[in-house]
PAKETI-670146 format. One record per residue (C-alpha): residue in three letters; x, y, z. Coordinates in Angstrom, 2 decimals. Layout:
+------+---------+---------+---------+
! type !       X !       Y !       Z !
+------+---------+---------+---------+
!  ALA !       X !       Y !       Z !
...
+------+---------+---------+---------+
END
This chain:
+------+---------+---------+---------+
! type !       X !       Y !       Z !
+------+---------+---------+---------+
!  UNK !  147.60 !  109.97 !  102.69 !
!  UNK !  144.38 !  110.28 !  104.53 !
!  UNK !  143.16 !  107.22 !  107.07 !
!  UNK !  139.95 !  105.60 !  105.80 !
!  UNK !  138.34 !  103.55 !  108.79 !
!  UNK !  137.38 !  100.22 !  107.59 !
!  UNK !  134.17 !   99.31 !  106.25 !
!  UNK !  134.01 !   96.96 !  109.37 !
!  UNK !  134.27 !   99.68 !  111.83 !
!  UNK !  131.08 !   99.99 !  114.36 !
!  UNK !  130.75 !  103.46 !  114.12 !
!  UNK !  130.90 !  104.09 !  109.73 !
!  UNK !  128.53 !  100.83 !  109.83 !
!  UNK !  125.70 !  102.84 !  112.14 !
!  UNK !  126.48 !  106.45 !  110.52 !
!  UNK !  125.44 !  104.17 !  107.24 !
!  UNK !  122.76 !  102.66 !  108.58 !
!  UNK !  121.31 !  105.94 !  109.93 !
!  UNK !  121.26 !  107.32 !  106.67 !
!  UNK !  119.23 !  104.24 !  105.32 !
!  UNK !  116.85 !  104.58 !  107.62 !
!  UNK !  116.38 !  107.92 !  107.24 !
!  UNK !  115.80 !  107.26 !  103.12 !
!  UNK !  113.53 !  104.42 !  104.31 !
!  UNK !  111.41 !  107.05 !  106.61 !
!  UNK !  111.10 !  109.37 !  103.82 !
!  UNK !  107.80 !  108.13 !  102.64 !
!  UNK !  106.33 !  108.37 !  106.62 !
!  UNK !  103.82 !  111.17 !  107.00 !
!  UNK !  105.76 !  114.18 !  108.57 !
!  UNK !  102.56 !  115.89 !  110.31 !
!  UNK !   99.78 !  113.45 !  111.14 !
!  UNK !   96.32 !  115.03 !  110.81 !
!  UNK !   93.35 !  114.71 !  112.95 !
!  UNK !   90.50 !  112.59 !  111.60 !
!  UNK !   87.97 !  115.70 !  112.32 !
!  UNK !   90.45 !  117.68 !  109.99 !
!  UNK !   90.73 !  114.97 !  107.30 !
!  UNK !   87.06 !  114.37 !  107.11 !
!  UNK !   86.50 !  117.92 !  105.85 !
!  UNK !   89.07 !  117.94 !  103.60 !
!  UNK !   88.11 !  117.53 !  100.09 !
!  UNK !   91.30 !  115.73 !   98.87 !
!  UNK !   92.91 !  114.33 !  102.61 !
!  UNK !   96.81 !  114.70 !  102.27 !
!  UNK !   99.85 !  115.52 !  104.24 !
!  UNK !  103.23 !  115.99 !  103.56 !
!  UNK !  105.91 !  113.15 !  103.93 !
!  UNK !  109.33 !  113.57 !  105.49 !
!  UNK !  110.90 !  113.27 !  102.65 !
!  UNK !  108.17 !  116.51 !  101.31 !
!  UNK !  105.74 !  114.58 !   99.14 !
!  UNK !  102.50 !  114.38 !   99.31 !
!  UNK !  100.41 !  111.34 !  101.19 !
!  UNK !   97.02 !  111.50 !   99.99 !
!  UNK !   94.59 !  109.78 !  102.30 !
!  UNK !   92.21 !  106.85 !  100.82 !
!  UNK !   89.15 !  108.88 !  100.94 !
!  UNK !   86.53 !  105.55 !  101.59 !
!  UNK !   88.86 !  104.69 !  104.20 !
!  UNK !   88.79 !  108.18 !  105.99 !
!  UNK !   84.82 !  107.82 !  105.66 !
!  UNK !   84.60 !  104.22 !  107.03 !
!  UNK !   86.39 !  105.89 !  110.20 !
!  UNK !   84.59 !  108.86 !  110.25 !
!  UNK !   81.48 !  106.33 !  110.84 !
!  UNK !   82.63 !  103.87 !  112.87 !
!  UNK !   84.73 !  105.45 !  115.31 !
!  UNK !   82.58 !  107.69 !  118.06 !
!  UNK !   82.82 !  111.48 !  117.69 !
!  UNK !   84.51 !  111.87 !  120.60 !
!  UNK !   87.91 !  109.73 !  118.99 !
!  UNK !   87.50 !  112.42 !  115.72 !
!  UNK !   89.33 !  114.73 !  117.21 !
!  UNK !   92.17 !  112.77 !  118.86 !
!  UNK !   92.58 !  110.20 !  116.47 !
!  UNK !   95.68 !  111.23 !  114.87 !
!  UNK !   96.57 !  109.71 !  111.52 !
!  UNK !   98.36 !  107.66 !  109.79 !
!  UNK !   98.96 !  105.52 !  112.99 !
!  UNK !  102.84 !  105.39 !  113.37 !
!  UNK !  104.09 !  101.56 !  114.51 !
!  UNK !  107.70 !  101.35 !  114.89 !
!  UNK !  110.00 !   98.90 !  114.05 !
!  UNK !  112.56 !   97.64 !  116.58 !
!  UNK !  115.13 !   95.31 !  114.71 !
!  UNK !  115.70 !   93.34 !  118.14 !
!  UNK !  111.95 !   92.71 !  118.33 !
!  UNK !  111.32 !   90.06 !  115.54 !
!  UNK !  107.57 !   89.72 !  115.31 !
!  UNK !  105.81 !   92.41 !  116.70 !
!  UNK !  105.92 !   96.39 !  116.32 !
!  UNK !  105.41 !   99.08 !  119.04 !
!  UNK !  102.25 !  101.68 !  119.40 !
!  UNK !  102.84 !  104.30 !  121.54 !
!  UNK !   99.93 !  106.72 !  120.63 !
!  UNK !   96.60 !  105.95 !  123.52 !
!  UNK !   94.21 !  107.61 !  120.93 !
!  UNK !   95.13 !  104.56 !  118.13 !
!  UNK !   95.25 !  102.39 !  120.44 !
!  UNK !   91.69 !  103.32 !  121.65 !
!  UNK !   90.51 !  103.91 !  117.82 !
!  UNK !   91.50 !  100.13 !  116.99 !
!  UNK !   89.83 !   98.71 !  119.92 !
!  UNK !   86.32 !  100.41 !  118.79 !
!  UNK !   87.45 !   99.03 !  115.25 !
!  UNK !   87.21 !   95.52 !  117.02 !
!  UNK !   91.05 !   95.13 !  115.87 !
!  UNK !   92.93 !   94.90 !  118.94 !
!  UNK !   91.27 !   93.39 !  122.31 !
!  UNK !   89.74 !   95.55 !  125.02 !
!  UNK !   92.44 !   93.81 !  127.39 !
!  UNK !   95.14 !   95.38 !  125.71 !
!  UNK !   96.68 !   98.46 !  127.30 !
!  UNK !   99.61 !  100.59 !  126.96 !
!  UNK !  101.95 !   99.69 !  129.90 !
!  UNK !  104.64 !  102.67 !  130.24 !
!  UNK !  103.01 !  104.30 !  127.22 !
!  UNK !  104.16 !  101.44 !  124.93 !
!  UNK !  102.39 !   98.38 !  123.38 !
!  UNK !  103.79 !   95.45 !  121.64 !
!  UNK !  101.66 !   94.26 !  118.29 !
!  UNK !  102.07 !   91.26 !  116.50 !
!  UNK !  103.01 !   92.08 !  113.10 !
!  UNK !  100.29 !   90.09 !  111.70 !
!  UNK !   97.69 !   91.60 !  112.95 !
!  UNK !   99.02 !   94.94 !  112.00 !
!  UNK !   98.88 !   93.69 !  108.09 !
!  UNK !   95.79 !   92.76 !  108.34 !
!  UNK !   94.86 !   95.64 !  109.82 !
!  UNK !   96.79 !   97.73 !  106.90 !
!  UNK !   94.87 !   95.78 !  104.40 !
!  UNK !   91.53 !   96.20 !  105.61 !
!  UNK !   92.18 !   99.78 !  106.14 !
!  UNK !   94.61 !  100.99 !  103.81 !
!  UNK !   96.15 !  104.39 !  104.27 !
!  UNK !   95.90 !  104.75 !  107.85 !
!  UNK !   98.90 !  103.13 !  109.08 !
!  UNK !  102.79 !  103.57 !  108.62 !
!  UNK !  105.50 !  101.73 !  110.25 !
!  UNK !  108.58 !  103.70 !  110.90 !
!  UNK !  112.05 !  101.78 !  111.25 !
!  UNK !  113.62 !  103.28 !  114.47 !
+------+---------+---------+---------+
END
């Protein structure tokens, strides 16, 4: 007879939820391209984590291209990754200074907002509304 922990054990409840996260992940962007690189691209993909393709919204890679100063092209990184902290209820964490800097041209987070520590708390609302004005660009990851 072999011993089964029990579904209430700590540790076979996080291996589990490891693995859902990891499924949930799946459909984040794996390599993030530069928004230089995607505006030459005919048809702007990348691959997923869980190795599909993400195809870019080509208007929304355009808009970008001319709103955001030349100078952000090339560091501008995308999607933008947020991440999801489950002990932080209503707001989701930027880490990349480029994004940050991309979204405060955009007008879409104030100028007074800065990255303290190289982190930055958003409100999840805004973030929606800045995924539906912009759709494509930004992924949340669950951490």
């Amino acid at each position: 007879m072999t011993f089964r922990p029990p579904l209430s054990d700590e540790s076979v409840l996080m291996r589990w939820m490891a693995i859902e996260m990891g499924r949930i992940n799946d459909g984040v962007v794996a390599e993030r391209k530069r928004l230089s690189e995607l505006l030459r691209d005919a048809t702007p993909s990348s691959v997923t984590r869980g190795g599909k393709e993400f195809v870019f919204n080509k208007s929304t890679i355009e808009l970008l291209g001319k709103k955001l100063p030349v100078s952000l092209h090339s560091r501008l990184k995308l999607p933008v990754i947020f991440y999801f902290d489950s002990t932080v209820a209503d707001s989701f964490l930027l880490t990349d200074a480029a994004a940050l800097e991309s979204l405060q041209e955009l007008g879409e987070l104030s100028d007074l907002r800065e990255l303290i520590g190289g982190r930055l708390w958003v409100g999840r609302a805004i973030v929606y509304a800045i995924m539906l004005k912009y759709p494509g660009i930004i992924q949340i990851m669950v951490g």
